[in-house]
KOLZATI-428453 format. One line per 2 residues: number of its first residue (from 1); their letters; for each residue x, y, z of N, C-alpha, C, O. Coordinates in steps of 0.1 Angstrom, whole numbers. Example, Ala and Ser with C-alpha at 12.3 -4.5 7.8 and 13.67 -1.06 7.14 Angstrom:
<recs>
1> AS> 132/-57/78/123/-45/78/132/-33/78/142/-33/85; 128/-22/71/137/-11/71/129/0/79/134/11/80;
</recs>
This chain:
<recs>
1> XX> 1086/499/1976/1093/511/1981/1103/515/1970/1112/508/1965; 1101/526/1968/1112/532/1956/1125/539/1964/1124/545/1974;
3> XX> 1134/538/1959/1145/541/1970/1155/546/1962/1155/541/1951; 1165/558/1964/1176/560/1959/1189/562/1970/1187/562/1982;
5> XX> 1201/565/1964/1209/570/1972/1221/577/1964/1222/575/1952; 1231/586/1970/1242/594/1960/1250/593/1971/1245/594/1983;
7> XX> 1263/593/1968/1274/599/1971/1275/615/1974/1269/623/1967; 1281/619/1986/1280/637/1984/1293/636/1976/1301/628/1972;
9> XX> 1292/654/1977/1308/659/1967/1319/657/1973/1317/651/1984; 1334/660/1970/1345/655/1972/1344/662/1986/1346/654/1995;
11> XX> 1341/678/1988/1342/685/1996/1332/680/2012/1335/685/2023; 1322/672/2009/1318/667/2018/1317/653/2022/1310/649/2031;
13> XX> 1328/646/2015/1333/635/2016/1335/627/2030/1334/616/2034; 1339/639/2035/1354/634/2048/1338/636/2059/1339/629/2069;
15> XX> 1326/641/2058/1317/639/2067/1304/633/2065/1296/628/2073; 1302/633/2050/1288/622/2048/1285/614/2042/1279/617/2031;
17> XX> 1287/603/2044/1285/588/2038/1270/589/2029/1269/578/2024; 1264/594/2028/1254/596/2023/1244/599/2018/1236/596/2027;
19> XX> 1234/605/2007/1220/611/2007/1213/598/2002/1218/589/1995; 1199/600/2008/1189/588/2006/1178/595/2003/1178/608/2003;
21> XX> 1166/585/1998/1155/588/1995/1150/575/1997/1157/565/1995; 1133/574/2004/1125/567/1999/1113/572/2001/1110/582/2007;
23> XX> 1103/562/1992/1091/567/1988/1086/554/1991/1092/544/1986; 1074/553/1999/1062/541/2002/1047/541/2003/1040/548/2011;
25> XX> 1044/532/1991/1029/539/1994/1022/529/1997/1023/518/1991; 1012/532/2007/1007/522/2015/996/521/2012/990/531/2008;
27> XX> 991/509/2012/971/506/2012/966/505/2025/969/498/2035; 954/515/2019/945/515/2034/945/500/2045/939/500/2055;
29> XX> 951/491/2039/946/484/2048/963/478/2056/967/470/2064; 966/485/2050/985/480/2061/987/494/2070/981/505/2070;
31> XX> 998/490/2074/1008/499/2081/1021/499/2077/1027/488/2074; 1025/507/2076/1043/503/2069/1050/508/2086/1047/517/2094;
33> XX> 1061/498/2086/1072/497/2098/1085/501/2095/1093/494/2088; 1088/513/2100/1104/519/2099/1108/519/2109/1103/525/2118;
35> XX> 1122/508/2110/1128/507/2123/1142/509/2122/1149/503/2114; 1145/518/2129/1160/526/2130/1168/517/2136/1170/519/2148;
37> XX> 1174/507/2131/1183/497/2138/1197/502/2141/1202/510/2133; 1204/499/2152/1214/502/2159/1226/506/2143/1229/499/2134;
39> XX> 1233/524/2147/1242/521/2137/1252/529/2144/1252/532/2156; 1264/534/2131/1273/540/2139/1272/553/2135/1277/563/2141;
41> XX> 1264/555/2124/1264/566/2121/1253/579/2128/1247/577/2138; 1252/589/2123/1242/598/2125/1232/604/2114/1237/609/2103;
43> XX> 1219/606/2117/1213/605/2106/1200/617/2108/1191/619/2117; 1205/625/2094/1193/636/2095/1182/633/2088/1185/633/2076;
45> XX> 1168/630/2090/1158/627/2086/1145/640/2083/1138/647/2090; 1146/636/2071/1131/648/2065/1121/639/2059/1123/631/2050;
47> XX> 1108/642/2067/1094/638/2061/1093/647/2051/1095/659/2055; 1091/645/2040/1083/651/2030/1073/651/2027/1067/661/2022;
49> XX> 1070/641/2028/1051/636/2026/1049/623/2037/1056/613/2038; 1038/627/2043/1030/616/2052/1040/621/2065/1051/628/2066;
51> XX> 1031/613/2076/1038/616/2089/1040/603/2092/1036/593/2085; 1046/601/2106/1050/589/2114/1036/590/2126/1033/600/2131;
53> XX> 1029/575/2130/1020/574/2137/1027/579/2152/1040/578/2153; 1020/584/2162/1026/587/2174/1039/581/2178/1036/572/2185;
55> XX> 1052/583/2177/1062/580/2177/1060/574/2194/1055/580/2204; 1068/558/2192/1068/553/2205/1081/553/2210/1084/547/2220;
57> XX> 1093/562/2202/1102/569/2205/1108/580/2218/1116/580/2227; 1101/588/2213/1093/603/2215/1099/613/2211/1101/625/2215;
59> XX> 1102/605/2197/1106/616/2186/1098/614/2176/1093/603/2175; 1095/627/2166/1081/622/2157/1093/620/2142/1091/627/2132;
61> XX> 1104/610/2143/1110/610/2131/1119/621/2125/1131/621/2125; 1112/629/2120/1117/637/2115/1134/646/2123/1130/647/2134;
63> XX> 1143/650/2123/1153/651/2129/1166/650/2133/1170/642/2125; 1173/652/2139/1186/646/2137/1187/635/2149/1182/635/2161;
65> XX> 1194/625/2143/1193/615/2152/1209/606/2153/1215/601/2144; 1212/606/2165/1225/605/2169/1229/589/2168/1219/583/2171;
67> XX> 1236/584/2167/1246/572/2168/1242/568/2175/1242/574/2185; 1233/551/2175/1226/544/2183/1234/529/2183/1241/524/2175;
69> XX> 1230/522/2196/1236/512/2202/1223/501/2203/1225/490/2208; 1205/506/2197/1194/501/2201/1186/507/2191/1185/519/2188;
71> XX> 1178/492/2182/1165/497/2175/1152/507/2182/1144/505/2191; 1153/515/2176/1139/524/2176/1129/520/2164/1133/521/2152;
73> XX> 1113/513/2167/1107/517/2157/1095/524/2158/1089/528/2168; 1090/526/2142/1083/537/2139/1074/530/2135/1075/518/2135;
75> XX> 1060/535/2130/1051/533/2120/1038/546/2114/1031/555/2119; 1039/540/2100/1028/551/2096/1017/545/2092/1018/535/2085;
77> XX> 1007/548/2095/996/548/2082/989/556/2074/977/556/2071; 1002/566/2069/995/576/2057/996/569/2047/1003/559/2048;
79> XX> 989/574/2033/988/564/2022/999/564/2015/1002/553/2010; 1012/577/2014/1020/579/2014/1031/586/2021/1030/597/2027;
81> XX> 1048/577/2020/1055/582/2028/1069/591/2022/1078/582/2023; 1072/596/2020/1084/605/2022/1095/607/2024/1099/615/2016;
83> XX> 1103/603/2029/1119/604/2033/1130/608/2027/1130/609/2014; 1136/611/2032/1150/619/2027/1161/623/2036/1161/633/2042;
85> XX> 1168/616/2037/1179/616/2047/1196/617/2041/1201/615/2030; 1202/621/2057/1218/627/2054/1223/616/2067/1222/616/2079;
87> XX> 1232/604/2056/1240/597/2069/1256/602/2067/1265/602/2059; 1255/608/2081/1275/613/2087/1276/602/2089/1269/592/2089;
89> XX> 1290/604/2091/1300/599/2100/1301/609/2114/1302/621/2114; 1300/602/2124/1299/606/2141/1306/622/2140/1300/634/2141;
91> XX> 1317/618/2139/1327/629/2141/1318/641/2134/1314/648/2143; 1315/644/2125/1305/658/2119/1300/660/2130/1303/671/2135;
93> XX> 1289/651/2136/1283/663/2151/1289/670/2155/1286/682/2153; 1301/667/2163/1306/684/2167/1312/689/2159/1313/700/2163;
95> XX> 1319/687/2147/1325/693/2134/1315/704/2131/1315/716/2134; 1306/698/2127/1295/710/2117/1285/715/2124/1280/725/2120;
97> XX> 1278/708/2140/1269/709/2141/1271/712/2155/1261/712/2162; 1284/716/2161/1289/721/2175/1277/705/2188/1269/707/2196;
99> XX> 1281/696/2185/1275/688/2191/1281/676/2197/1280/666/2189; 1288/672/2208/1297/660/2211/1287/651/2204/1276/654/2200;
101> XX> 1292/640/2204/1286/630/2198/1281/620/2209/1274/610/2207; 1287/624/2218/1282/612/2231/1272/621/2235/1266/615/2245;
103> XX> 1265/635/2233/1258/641/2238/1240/635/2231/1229/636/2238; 1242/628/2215/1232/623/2209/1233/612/2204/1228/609/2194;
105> XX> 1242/602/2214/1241/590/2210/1228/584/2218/1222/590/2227; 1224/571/2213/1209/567/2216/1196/576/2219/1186/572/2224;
107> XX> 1199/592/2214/1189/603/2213/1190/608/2201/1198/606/2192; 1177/615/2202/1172/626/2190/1172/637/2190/1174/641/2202;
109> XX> 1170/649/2181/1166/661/2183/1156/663/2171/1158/663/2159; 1146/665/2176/1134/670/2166/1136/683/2158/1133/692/2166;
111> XX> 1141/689/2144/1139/694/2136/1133/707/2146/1139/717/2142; 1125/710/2154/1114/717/2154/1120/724/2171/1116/734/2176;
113> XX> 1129/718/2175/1135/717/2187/1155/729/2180/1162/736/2187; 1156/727/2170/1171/733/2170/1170/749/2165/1163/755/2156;
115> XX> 1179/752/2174/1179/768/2179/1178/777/2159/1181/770/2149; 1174/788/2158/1175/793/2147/1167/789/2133/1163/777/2133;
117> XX> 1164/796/2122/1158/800/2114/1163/792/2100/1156/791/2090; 1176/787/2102/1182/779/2087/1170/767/2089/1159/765/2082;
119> XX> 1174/761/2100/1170/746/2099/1156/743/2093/1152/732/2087; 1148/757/2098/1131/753/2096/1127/758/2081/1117/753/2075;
121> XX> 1136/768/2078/1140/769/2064/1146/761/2051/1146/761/2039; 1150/754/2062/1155/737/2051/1146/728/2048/1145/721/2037;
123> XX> 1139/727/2061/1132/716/2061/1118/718/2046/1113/711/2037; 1115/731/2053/1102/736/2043/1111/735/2026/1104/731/2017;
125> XX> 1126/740/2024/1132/740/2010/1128/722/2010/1120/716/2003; 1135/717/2017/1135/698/2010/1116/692/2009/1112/684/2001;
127> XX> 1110/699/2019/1096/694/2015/1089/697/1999/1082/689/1993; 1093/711/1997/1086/720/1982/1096/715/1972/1092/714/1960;
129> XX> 1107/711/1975/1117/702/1966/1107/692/1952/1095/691/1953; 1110/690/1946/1105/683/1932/1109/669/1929/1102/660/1925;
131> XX> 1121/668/1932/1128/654/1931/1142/652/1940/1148/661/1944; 1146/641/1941/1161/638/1950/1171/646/1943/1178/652/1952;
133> XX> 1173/648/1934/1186/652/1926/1183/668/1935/1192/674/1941; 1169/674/1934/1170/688/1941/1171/688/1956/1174/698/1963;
135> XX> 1170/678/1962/1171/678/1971/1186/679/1983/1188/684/1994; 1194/668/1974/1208/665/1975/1212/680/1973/1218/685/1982;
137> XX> 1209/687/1960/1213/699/1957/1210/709/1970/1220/715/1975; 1200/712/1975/1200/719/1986/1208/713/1998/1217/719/2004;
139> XX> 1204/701/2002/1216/698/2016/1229/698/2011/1237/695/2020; 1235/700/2000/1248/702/1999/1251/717/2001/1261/721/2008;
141> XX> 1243/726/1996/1246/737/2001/1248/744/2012/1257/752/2015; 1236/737/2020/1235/740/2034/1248/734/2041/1253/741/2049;
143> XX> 1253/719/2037/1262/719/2043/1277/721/2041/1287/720/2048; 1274/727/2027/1292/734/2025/1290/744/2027/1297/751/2020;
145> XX> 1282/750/2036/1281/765/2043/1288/768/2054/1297/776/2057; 1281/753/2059/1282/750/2076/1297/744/2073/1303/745/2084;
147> XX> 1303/740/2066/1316/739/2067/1326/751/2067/1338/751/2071; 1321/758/2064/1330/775/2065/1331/777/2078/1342/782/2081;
149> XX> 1323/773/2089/1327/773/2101/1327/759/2111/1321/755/2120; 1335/756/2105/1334/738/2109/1345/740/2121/1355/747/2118;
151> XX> 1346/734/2135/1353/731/2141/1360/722/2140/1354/711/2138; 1374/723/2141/1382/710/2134/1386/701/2150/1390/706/2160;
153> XX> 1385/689/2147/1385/679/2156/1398/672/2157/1406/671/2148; 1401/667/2172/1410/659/2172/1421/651/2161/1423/640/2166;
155> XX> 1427/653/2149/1433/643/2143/1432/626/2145/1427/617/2138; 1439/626/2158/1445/617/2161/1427/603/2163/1424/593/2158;
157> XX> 1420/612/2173/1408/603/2172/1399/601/2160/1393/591/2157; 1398/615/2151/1396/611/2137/1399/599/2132/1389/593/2129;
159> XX> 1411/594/2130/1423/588/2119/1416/572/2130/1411/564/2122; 1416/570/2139/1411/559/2152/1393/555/2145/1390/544/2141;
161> XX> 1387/564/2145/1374/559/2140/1373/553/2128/1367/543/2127; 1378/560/2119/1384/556/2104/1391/544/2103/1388/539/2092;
163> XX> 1400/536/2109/1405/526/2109/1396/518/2116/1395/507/2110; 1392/518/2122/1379/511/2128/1369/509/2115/1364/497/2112;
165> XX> 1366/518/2110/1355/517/2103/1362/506/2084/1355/498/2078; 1377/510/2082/1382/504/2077/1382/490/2078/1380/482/2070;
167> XX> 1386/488/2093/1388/472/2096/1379/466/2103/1382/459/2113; 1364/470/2096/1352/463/2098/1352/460/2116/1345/452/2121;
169> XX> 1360/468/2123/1358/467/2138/1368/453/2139/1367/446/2149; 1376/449/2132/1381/439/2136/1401/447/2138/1410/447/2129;
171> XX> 1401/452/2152/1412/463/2155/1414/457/2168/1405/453/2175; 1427/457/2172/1427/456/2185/1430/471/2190/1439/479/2186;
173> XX> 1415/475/2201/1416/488/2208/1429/493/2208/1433/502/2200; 1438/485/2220/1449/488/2229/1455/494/2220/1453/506/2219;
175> XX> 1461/489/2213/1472/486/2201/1466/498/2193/1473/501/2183; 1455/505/2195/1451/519/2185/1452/528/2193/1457/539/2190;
177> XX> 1447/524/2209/1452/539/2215/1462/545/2217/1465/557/2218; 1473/531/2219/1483/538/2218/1494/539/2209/1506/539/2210;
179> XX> 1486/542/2198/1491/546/2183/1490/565/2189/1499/574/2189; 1473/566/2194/1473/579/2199/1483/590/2207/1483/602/2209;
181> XX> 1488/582/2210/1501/585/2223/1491/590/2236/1496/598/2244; 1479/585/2236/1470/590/2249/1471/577/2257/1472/566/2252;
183> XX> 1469/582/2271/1463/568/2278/1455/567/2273/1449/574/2265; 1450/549/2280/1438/543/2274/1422/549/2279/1411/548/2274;
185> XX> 1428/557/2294/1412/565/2294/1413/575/2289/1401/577/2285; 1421/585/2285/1420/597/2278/1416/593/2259/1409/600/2251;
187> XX> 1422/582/2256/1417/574/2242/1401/575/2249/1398/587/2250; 1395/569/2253/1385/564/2257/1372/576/2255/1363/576/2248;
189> XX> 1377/584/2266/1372/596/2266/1369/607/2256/1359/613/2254; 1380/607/2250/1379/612/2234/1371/611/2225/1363/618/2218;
191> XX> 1375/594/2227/1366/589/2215/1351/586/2213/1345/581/2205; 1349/592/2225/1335/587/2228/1327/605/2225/1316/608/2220;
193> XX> 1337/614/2229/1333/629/2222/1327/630/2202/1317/635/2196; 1338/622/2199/1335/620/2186/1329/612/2177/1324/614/2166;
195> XX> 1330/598/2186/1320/584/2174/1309/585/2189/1301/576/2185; 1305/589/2198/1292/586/2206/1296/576/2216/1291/578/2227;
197> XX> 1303/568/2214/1304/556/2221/1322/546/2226/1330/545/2217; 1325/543/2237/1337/538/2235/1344/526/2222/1337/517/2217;
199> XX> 1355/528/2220/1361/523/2209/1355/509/2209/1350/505/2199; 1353/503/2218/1349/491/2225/1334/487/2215/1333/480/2205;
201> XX> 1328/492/2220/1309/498/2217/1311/498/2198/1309/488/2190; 1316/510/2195/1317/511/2182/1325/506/2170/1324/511/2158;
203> XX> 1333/495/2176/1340/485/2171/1328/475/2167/1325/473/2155; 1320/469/2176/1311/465/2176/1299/464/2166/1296/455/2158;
205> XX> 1291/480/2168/1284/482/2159/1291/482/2142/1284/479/2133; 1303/486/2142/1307/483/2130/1312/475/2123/1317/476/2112;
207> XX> 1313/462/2133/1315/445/2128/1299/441/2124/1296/436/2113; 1289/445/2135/1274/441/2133/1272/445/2114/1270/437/2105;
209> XX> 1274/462/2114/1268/466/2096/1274/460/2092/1267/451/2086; 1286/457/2091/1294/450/2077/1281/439/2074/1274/436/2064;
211> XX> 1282/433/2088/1273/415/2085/1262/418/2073/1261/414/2062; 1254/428/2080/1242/435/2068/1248/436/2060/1250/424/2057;
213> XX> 1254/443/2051/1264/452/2042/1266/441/2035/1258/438/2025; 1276/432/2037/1274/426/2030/1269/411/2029/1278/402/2028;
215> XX> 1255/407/2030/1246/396/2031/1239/400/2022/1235/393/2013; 1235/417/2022/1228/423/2012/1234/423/1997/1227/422/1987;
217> XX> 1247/424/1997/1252/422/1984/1264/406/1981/1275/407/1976; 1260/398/1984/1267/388/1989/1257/372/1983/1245/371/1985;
219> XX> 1265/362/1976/1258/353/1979/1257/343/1985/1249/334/1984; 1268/346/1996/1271/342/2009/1261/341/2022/1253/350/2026;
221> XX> 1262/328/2027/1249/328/2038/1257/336/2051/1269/339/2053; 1242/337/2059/1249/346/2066/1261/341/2079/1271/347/2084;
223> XX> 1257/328/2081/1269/321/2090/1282/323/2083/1293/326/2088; 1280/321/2073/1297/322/2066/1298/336/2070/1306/337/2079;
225> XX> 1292/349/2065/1294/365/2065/1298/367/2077/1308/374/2079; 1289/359/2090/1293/363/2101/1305/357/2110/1308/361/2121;
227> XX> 1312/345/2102/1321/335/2107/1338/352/2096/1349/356/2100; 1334/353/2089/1342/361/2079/1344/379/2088/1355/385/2086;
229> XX> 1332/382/2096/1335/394/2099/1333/393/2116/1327/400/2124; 1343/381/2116/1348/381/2135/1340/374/2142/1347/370/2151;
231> XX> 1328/368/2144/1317/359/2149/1323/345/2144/1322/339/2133; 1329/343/2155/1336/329/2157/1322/321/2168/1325/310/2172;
233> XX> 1311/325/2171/1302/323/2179/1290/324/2178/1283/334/2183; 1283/313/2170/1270/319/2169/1261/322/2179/1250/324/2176;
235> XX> 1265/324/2190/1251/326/2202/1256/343/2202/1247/351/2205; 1268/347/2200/1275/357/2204/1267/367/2186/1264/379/2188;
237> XX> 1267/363/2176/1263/369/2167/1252/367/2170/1247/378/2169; 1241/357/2175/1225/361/2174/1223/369/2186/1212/375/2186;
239> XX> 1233/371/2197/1228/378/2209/1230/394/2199/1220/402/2198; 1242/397/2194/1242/411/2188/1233/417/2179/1232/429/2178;
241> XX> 1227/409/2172/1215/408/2159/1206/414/2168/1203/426/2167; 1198/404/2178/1191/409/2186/1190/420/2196/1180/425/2199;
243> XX> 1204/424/2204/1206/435/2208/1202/444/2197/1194/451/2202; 1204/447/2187/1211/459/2177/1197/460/2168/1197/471/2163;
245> XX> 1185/452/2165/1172/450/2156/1168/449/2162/1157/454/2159; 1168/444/2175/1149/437/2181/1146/420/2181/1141/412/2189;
247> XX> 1154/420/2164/1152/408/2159/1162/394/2161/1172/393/2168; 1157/385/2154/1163/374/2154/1172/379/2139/1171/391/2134;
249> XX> 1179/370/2133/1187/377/2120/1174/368/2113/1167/376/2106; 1168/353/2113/1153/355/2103/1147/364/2103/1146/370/2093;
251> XX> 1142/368/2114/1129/373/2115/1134/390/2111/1127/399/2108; 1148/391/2111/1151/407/2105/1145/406/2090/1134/411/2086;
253> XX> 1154/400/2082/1156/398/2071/1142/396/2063/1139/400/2052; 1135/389/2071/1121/390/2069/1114/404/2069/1107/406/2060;
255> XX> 1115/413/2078/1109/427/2080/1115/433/2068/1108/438/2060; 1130/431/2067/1132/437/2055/1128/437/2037/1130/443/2027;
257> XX> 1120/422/2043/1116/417/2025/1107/421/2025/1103/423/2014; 1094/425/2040/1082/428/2036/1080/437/2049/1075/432/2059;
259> XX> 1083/455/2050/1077/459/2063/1068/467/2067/1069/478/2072; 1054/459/2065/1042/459/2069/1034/449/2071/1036/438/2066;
261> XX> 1022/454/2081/1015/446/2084/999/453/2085/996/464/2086; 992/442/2085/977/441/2083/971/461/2092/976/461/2103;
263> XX> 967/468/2090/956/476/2094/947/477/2106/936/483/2104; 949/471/2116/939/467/2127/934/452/2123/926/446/2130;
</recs>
């Protein structure tokens, strides 16, 4: 799998953690396995080449896809695959895209499904696209567009997700909401407009990524990573692994070194 990724510009800093690419080319006789494992973020997805086999989702991939608490997987067997994706931060859903974020947590929206003429317009620009660098080049456009009329969000639950996401989920709630000067259900409430999920939930999933995050760049086993990023419990870290993948943390880490399998 050939893979890239970039930083966006300064100006789209404060909403997207990131542009991706991958490219996979499969032999007739596998299947390649893309599984959306639980994150905090939100993530816009373009096939460029190859499709996804009947999505057991009942989304065909392609699309924007909201802040998940639960693996979704995918599989293709075109000979080649495609991808190209935009990972936000929560809060952009309704910033740029008029969308609470609890409205597309553990959901999708199909590309093919959003109201207006830009979007199907984009999709077809990022498909006839040539390379990542042109592609990054167009979703930046499109989205320092959509920032000209960006609805500006809460401060105070902004600056709350952000320190969360800062202290790897290791925050005491209380002690943040009422930094907010809100009660703890109006904290609650809020926050769930803009990260998808309560502080509680998305604390969580953002103790889980770190574990990945850094195992992947780390020569650290993962009991240490997960004793380091709050998992004082291993039944309590393998229950979350498996809530959040599907998987066991072997049997992840495994999918990740190799994900495909045999052709019928």
């Amino acid at each position: 799998m050939r893979y890239q990724q970039q930083k966006p510009s300064p100006a789209l800093a404060p909403y997207v953690a990131s542009f991706w690419m991958g490219e996979v080319d499969v032999s007739p006789e596998q299947i390649f396995h893309y599984r959306d494992i639980a994150r905090s973020r939100v993530e816009l997805l373009f096939l460029y080449e190859g499709t996804f086999d009947a999505p057991v989702t009942g989304v065909a991939g392609q699309g924007l896809h909201g802040p998940s608490s639960c693996p979704k997987p995918y599989r293709s067997s075109a000979r080649t695959l495609g991808l190209f994706g935009v990972q936000f931060y929560p809060h952009a859903l309704p910033e740029l895209f008029s969308i609470p974020a609890i409205d597309l947590a553990n959901e999708s929206v199909d590309l093919a499904d959003f109201p207006g003429r830009q979007q199907a317009a984009l999709a077809e620009q990022i498909g006839l696209a040539g390379s990542f660098a042109e592609r990054v080049r167009i979703m930046t456009l499109f989205l320092e567009r959509r920032l000209q009329n960006a609805i500006p969000q809460n401060p105070a639950i902004t600056s709350a997700i952000y320190q969360i996401r800062q202290t790897r989920g290791l925050i005491n709630i209380r002690d943040l909401a009422q930094e907010t000067a809100y009660s703890q259900r109006q904290f609650e409430r809020l926050f769930k407009q803009q990260a998808g999920f309560s502080p509680k939930a998305y604390a969580r999933i953002i103790r889980f990524e770190s574990v990945i995050a850094r195992y992947c760049q780390s020569a650290k086993s993962l009991t240490e990573l997960a004793h380091e990023c709050g998992y004082f419990d291993q039944a309590h870290f393998n229950h979350d692994f498996k809530t959040f993948t599907g998987y066991n943390p072997s049997q992840f880490f495994s999918y990740l070194a190799n994900p495909f399998s045999a052709n019928g």
